[in-house]
Every structure is written in C-alpha cells, then in structure tokens.
C-alpha positions as CSV (number, residue, x, y, z in Angstrom):
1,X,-3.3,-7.6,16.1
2,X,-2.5,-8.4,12.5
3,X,-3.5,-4.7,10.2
4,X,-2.8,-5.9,6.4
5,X,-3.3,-3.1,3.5
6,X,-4.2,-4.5,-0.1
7,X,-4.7,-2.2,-3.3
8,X,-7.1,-4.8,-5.0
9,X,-7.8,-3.1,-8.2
10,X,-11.2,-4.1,-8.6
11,X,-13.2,-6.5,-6.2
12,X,-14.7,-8.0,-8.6
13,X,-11.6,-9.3,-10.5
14,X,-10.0,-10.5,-7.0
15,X,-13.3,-12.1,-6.1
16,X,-11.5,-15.8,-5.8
17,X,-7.5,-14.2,-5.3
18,X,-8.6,-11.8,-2.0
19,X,-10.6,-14.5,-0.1
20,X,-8.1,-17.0,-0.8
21,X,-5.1,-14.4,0.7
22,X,-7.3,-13.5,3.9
23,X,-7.7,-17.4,4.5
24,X,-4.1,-18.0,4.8
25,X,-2.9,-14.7,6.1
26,X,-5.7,-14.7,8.1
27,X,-5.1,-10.7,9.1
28,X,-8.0,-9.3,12.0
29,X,-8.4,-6.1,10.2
30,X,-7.9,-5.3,6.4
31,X,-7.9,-1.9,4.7
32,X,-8.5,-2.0,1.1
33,X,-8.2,0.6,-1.6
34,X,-9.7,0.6,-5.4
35,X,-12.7,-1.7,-4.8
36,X,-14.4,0.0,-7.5
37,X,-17.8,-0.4,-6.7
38,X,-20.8,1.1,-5.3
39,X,-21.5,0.2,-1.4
40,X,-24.8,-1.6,-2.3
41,X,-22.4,-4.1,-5.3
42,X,-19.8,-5.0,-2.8
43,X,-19.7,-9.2,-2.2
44,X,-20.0,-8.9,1.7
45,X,-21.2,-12.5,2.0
46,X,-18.0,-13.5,0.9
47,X,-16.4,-11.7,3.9
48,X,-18.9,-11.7,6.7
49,X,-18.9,-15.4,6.0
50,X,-15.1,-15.3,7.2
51,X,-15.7,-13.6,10.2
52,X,-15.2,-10.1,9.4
53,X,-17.8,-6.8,9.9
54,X,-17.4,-4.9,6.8
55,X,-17.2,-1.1,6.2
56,X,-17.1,0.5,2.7
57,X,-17.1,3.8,0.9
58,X,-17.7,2.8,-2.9
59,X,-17.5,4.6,-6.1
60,X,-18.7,3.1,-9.3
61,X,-16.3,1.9,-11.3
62,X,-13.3,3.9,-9.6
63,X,-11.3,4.3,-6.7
64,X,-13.1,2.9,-3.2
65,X,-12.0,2.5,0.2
66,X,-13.4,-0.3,2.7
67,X,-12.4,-1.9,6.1
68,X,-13.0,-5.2,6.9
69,X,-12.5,-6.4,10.7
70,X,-12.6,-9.5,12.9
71,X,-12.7,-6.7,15.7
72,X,-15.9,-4.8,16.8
73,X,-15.7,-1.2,14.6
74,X,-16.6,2.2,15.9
75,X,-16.8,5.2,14.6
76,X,-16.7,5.1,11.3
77,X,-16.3,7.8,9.1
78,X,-16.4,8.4,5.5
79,X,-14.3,10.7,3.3
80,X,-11.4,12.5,3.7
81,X,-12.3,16.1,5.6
82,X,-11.5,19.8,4.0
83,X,-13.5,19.7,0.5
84,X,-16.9,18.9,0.8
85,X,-17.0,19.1,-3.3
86,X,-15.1,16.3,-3.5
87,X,-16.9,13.1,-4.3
88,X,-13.9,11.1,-4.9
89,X,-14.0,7.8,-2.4
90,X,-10.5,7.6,-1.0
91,X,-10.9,8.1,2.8
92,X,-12.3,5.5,5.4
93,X,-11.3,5.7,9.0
94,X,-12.9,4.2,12.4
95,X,-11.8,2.8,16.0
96,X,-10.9,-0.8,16.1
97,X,-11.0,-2.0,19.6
98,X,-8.5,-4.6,21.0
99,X,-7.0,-4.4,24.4
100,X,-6.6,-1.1,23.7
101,X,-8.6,1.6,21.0
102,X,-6.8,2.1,17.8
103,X,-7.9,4.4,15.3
104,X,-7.4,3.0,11.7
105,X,-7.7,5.4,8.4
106,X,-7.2,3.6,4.9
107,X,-6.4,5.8,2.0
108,X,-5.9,6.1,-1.6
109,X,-4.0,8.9,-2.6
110,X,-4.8,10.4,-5.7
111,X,-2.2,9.5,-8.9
112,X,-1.7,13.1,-9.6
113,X,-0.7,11.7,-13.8
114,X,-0.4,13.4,-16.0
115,X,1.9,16.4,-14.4
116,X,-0.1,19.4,-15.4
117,X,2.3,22.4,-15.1
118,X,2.0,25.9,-15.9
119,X,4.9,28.2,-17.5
120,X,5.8,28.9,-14.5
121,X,6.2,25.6,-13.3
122,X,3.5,25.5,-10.8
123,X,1.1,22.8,-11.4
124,X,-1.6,23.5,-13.4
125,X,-5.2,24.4,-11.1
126,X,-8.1,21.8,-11.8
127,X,-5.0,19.3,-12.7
128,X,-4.6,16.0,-11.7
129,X,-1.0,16.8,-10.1
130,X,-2.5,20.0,-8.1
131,X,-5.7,17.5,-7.2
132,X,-3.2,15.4,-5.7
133,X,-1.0,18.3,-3.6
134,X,-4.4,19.4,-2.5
135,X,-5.5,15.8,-1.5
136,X,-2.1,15.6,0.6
137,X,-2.5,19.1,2.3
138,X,-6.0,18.1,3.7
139,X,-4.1,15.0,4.6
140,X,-1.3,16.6,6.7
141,X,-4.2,18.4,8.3
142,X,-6.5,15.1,9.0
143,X,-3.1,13.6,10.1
144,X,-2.2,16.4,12.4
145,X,-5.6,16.4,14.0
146,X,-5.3,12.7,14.8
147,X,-2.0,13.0,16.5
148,X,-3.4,15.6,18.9
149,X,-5.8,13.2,20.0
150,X,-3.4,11.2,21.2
151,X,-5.3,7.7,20.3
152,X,-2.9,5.2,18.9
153,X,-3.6,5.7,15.2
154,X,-2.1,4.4,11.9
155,X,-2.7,5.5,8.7
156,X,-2.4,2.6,5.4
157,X,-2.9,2.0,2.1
158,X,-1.8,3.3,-1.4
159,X,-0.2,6.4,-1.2
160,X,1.2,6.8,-5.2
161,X,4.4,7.8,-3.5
162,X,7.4,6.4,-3.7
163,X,9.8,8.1,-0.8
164,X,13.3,7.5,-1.5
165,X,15.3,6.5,-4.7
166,X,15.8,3.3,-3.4
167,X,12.2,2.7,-3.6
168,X,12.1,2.1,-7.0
169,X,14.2,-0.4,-9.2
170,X,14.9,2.4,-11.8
171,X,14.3,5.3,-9.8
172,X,15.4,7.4,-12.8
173,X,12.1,6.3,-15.2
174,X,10.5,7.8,-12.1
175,X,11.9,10.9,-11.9
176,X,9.0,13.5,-13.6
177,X,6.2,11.0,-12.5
178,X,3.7,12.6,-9.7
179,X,4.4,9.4,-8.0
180,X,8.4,10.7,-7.6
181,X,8.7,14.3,-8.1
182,X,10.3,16.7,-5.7
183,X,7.1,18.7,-4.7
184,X,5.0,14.9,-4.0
185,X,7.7,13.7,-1.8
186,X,8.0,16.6,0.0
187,X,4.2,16.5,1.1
188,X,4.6,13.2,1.9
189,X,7.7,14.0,4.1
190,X,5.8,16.8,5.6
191,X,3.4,14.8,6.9
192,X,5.5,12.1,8.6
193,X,7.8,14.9,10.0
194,X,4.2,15.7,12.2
195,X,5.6,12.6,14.4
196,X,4.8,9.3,12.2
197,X,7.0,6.1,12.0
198,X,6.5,4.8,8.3
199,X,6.4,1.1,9.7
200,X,8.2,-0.3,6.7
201,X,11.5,1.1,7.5
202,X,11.3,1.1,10.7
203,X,11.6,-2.7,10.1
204,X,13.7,-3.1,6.8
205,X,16.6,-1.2,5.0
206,X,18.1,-1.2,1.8
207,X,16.9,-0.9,-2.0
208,X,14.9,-4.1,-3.5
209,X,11.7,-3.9,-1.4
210,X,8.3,-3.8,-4.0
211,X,4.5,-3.5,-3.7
212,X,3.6,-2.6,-7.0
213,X,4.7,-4.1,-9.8
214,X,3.4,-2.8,-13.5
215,X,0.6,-5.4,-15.8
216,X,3.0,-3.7,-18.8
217,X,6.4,-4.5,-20.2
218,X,6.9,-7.6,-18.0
219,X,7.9,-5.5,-15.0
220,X,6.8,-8.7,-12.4
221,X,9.1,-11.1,-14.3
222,X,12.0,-8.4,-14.5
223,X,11.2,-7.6,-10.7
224,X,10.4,-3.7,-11.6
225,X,8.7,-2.4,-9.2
226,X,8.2,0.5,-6.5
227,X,7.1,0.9,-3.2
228,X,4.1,3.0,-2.9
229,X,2.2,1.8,0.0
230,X,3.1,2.4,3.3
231,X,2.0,2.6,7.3
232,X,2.0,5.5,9.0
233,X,2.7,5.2,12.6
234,X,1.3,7.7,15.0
235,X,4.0,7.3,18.2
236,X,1.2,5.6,20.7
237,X,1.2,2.4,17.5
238,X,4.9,2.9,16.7
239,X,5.3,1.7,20.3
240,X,3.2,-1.3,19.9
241,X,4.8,-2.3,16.6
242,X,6.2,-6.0,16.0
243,X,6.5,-6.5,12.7
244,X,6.0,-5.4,9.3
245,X,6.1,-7.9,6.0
246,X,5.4,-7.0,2.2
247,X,3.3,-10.7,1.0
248,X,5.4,-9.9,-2.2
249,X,4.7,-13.9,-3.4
250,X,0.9,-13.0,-4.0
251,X,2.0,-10.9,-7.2
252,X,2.8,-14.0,-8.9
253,X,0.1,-15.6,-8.5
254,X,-3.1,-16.3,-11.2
255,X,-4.9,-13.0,-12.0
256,X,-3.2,-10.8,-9.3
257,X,-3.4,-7.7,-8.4
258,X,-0.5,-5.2,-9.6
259,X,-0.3,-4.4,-5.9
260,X,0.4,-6.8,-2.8
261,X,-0.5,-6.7,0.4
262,X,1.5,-5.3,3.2
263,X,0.7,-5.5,7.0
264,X,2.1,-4.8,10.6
265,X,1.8,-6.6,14.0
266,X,1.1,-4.7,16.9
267,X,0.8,-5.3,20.4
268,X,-2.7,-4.9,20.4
C-alpha cells in the first residue's frame, strides 16, 4: 500500500499540478494538508473520477485537511481532540482497510510564527507559538491514545518542524523560528519517544534531504530548503514498512507547490 502526504497550499491553485502527480505516482491513499476550502468548494469530481473516495475537513480560505483513498474508509473522524474551541481544520483521521486495518491521521501542525515570548521567556498565552505547543500536547495525547490501541497506525503530513540541524540547509537562519526552536523540537521528540518510527530516517541518513522549499529569495534554485514533513510510525506500521521517497522533482515543476510530496510503502 502506497500512503503519499502532499502540503498543496491551496487546491485550487494545484487544480492541474495534483491530478497530474496522483496519475503518475498513482499512491492508494493521499493525505493532504492546506486545501483551503470549505468541504462543499472542494473539486471531488476531479478525484472520484480517478478512483478515489474522498474525505475532507475544510476551512475557508486556510488551513484544511482531506483524505483521499482507492481503499474503502472507515471511521472517519474530524478534528484534532482536547479543545472543542478550536475551529482550526488541521486533524483528519480514519481506518483504511487493506489486508490488514490501518488507522491513518493527516495533520497540519500549526506554524507557531511569530515567537510570542514573555519577559520571562515563556511564550506569550493566546500566541501563535503557545497555540502551537498547545496543538502538539493534544497531539502527544491523540498519539498516545492510538498506540494503546494497538492498530497499526501512522500519522503524516506537515508538521512545521524541522527535527535535527541537518534538516535544514542553513540550520542557523532557523534557529529562533517556531519551526526550529528548542521548546518545538522537544514536543515533537516527546511524541515519537511514545514508540513511533519517523519513516524518513528510518530509510535515509545524512543532511541534504528537502520537502519545503521557500516561493522567496530563490531558495528552490539555490536548493534551500528544510524538511518539515514527516511519518510517524506506530510499531505495528514500522513493521510493515518498505520504503519511503521524498518526490523532490515535483518542486520544479510549473506553478508548484512550496511543498512536495512524500510517501511510504507498507506491506499492506
């Protein structure tokens, strides 16, 4: 089973670039992150047409979560649990079966710019930054919950985080972004220490690996970019994985996204 994860930035500017991808990748599940639009706006036709059911949790004109799968969909569930006040759509999880049930949770994780800090150094409360630490402590406890069921689970998409140094071509323009700082990549590392594999590099080592690459300052051309979306593995999926591929070549293509897709194989 081919799982792809694809920050689109706006469905209706990929409308000819994300059918195009899904023809020749030809992935049976897709999780994709910043549709921005409103369930009842989304193109569906172009994606029901291919084959796929279609699942979304929209937002106008921001953020937006949606699955699309060649594989019957149960389950579904919308919105990351813990705040009910929260209307922001970044959470979309359900059970994809294959031979075996998988449960599948695509995420965008809030930016968390700009860093909002008190005197004390504490992020600021009602801040984008302490937004996003609270969005990742509801996560470790979504994430913990789903290992305990013991369902082979993954969890993909955009997290804003960029793990390690090597992660980033300049890691040091990083350093005081939400996307880098100490206190975001020690939530992050919290919640794979619960038992994830983070697919990637369980597959690849070394610096040089990019899925985001800035519209500004030529960054594609210059290959600047970070790694900021990622698979988490629950152990039942870690043991089914095969591969895992960054489709890097898409970002050079006409009117991209400034993300490109990633996906795993698993023995599914």
């Amino acid at each position: 089973m081919k799982i792809a994860s694809f920050n689109i930035n706006g469905i209706k500017a990929r409308a000819a670039a994300l059918p195009q991808w899904l023809d020749e990748a030809n992935p049976d599940v897709v999780l994709l992150q910043e549709i921005k639009s409103i369930d009842e706006a989304f193109p569906r036709e172009l994606f029901e047409d291919r084959g796929y059911a279609v699942e979304t949790h929209g937002q106008k004109g921001f953020n937006g979560v949606a699955i699309l799968s060649k594989l019957p969909l149960e389950d579904v569930s919308r919105g990351l649990p813990g705040d009910e006040s929260d209307l922001q759509a970044r959470w979309i999880e359900a059970t994809v079966v294959g031979k075996q049930a998988l449960r599948i949770c695509g995420l965008y994780l809030p930016n968390g710019n700009p860093v909002e800090l008190t005197s004390e150094g504490r992020p600021e409360p009602g801040g984008k930054y302490a937004y996003k630490l609270d969005w990742m402590e509801r996560l470790h406890a979504r994430a913990r919950d789903l290992l305990d069921s013991e369902m082979p689970t993954l969890m993909a998409g955009d997290y804003n985080i960029i793990p390690q140094a090597e992660d980033a071509k300049r890691p040091e323009a990083w350093r005081e972004d939400a996307l880098h700082r100490p206190e975001s990549r020690a939530a992050y590392q919290r919640i794979v220490n619960l038992g994830f594999t983070e697919a990637f590099r369980a597959r690849h080592q070394g610096p040089g690996h990019y899925s985001f690459w800035d519209y500004q300052a030529g960054a594609w051309n210059r290959d600047d970019g970070i790694r900021i979306d990622h698979f988490l593995l629950s152990p039942q999926a870690a043991d089914l994985l095969q591969d895992c591929q960054i489709d890097k070549e898409i970002r050079g293509r006409e009117k991209p996204s400034d993300h490109v897709p990633i996906w795993v194989e698993l023995d599914l």
